[in-house]
C-alpha positions in Angstrom: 118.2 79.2 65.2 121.4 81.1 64.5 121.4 84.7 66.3 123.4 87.7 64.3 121.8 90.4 65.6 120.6 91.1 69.2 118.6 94.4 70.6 118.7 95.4 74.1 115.4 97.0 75.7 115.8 98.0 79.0 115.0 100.1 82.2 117.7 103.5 81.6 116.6 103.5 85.5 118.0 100.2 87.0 121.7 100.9 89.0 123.0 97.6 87.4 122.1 98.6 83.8 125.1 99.7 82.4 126.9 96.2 83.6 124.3 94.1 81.7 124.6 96.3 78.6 128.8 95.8 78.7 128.1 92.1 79.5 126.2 91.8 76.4 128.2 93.8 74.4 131.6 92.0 75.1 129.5 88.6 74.4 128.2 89.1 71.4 131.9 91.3 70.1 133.0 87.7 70.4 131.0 85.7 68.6 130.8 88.6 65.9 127.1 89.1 66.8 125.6 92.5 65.7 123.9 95.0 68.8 121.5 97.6 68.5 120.2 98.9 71.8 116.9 101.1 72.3 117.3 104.9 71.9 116.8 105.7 76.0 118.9 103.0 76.7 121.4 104.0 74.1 121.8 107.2 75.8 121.8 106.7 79.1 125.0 103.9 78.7 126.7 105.9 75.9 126.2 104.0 73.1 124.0 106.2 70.4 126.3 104.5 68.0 124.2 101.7 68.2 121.0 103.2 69.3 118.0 102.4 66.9 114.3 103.2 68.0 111.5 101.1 70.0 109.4 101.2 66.5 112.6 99.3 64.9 113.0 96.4 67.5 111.3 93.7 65.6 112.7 94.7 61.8 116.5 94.8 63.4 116.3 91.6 65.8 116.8 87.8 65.8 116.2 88.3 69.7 115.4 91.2 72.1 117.2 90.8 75.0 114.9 92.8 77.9 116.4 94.3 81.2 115.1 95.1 84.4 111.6 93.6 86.0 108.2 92.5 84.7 107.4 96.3 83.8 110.4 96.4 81.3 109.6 93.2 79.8 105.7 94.2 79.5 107.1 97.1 77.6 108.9 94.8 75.1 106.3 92.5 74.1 104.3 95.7 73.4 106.9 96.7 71.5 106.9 93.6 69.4 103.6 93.2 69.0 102.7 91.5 65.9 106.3 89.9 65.4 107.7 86.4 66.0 110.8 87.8 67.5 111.5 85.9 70.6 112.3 87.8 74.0 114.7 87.1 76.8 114.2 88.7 80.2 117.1 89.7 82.8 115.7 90.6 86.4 117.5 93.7 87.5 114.5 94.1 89.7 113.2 92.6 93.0 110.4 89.7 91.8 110.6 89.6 88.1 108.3 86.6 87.2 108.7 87.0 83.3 112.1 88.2 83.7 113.8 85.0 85.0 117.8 85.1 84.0 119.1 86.5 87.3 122.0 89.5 86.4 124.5 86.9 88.1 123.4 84.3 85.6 123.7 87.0 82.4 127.1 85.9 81.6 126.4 82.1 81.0 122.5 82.7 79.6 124.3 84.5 77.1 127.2 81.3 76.1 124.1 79.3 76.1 121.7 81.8 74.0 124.8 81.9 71.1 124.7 78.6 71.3 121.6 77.6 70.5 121.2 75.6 73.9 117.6 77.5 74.6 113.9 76.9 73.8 111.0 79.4 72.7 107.9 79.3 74.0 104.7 81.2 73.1 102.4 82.7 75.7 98.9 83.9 74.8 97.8 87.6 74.8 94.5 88.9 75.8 92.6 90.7 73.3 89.7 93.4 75.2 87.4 95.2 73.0 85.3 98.3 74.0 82.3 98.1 72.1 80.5 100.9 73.5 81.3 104.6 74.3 83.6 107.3 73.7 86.3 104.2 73.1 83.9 101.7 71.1 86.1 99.3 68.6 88.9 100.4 70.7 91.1 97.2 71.1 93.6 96.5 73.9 96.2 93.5 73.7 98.1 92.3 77.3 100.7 89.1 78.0 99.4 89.5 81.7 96.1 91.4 82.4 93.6 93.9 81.5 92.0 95.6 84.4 88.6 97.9 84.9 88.4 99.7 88.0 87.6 103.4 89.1 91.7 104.7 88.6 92.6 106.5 91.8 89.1 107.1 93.1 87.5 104.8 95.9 84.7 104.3 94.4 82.9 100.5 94.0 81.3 99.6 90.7 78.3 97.9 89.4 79.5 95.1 87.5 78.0 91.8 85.2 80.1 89.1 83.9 78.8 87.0 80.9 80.2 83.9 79.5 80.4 82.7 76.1 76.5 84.5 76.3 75.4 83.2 79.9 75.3 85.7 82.7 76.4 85.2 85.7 74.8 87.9 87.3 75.7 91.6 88.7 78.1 92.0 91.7 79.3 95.2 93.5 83.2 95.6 93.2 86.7 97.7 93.3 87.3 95.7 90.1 87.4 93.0 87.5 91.0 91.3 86.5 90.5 89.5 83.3 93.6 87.9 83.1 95.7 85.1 80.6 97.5 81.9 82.6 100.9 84.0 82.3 99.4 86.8 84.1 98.1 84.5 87.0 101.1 85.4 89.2 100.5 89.2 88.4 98.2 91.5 90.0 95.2 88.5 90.0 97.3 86.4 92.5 97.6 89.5 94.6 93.4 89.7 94.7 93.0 85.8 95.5 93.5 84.4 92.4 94.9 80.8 91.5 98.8 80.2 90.1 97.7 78.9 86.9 100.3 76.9 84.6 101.1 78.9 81.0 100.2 76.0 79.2 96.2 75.6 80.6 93.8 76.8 77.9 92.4 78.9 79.8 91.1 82.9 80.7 91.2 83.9 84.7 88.6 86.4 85.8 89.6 87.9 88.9 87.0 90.4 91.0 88.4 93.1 93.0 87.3 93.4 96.5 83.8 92.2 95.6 81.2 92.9 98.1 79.6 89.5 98.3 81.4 86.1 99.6 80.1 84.2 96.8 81.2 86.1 93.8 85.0 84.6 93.7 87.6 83.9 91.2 87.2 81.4 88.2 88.6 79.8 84.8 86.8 80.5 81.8 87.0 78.6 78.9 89.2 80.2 76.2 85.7 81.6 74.5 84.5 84.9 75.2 84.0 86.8 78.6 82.7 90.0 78.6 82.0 92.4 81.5 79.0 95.2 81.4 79.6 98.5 83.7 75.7 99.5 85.2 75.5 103.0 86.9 79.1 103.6 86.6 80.2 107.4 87.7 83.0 109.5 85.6 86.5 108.2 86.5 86.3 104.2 85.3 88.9 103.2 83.4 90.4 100.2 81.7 94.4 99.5 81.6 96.5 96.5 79.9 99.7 95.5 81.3 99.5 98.6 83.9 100.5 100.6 80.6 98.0 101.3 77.9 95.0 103.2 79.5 91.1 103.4 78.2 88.7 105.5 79.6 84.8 103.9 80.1 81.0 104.7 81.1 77.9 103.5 82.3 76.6 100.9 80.0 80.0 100.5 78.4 80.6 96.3 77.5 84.1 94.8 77.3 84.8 92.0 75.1 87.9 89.5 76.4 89.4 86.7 74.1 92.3 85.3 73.3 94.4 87.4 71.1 95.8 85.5 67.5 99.3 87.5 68.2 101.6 85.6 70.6 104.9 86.0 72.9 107.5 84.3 72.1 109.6 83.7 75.3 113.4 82.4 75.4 114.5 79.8 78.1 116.3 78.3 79.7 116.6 74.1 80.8 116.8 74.8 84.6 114.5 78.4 84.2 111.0 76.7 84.2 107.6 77.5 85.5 107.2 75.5 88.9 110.9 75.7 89.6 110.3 79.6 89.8 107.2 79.6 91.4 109.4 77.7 94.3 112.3 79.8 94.1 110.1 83.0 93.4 106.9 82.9 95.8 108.6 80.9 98.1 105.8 78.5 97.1 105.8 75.7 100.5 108.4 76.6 102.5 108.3 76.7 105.5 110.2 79.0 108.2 111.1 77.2 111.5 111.3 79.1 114.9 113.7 78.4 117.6 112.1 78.9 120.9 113.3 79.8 124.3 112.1 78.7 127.8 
């Protein structure tokens, strides 16, 4: 794959943005590579010369180059939604699972990505249909997670999972996760759920604070889950990716599958999945303490 055009979306807001823009730019000058950087971006660093819109990304790219954390690079596969342009994320952040070239490593990512020395990978979506309500045939795509839960309001809810037409039964709750294997490290590993490998066919379902001991995480089956609100009050709500919000009611039914649109990720030889759960949860290690008598 031979790159002549790269866009940079990224985080205006991160203190080490304008360094990863220059670094990018001074790249690419050299190996006669075309930029176009995002409009807020392209103001922000003083580059409007090369500024293009968020609705252009995928029509002016070979590859989008995404900086800051998770939430920036969440932002760009919404953006090119329905494209096979691939995506490379730099962590100006603190965690940044999905965005896995450190800013330190940015120069020689870079070498490599001109190269050709990289890979593409594609991650799986989640597709979540409303198909009752206010927001029926409403559809909501997310790379990590699409959540239901009562917004800002501590409220529990009434909940029933079904899979691929069984129910499981009702269960009292803060929340459902319904999650893809890419999201696993998200928000559902913060409520108990399993680290799941990208490349399991599978679709986590994640309850929030449920109020039973034996209603607890599980892997579905890449069919179809689907979740059914009983007696909820005003204020539920359903968000993808933390970004794109949905509001629901009593009665309302949520339809989860596996989307047909697809991520396409750029990396790295040394940048994969268990070495940065490792290097990233700090997955088995193991702090020693010195004691004194």
């Amino acid at each position: 794959m031979k790159i002549k055009r790269i866009s940079i979306f990224g985080n205006p807001e991160k203190l080490d943005i304008n360094q990863a823009v220059n670094t990018i730019i001074e790249k690419a000058a050299n190996r006669s590579v075309e930029i176009n950087i995002q409009d807020s971006l392209a103001d922000v660093v003083g580059r409007t010369d090369l500024s293009i819109r968020e609705d252009q990304l995928a029509e002016c790219s070979d590859i989008v180059i995404a900086l800051g954390g998770d939430g920036t690079m969440l932002r760009a596969a919404r953006a090119l939604l329905g494209s096979s342009v691939p995506l490379m994320g730099v962590n100006l952040g603190a965690l940044g699972y999905l965005t896995d070239v450190p800013l330190s490593e940015l120069p020689g990512s870079i070498d490599l990505l001109l190269a050709g020395d990289f890979t593409v990978v594609e991650r799986k979506r989640l597709s979540g249909l409303i198909k009752n309500g206010n927001n029926k045939g409403k559809t909501f795509e997310a790379l990590n997670d699409i959540v239901v839960n009562m917004g800002s309001l501590a409220r529990p809810l009434l909940m029933e999972i079904i899979i691929d037409g069984v129910r499981l039964g009702k269960f009292l709750g803060d929340g459902l996760i319904v999650s893809t294997p890419t999201g696993s490290t998200a928000y559902s590993l913060s409520a108990g759920g399993s680290i799941v490998h990208p490349a399991v066919s599978a679709i986590l379902v994640t309850p929030i604070c449920p109020h039973s001991l034996a209603v607890r995480p599980l892997l579905a089956p890449e069919g179809k889950v689907e979740l059914v609100l009983h007696d909820a009050a005003a204020g539920a709500m359903l968000s993808a990716d933390g970004q794109v919000a949905g509001e629901l009611g009593d009665g309302d039914r949520i339809s989860y599958t596996i989307s047909e649109h697809k991520v396409k990720l750029i990396k790295f030889r040394k940048n994969d999945f268990f070495r940065a759960m490792r290097r990233k949860l700090q997955w088995g290690a193991i702090k020693r303490r010195s004691y004194r008598k």
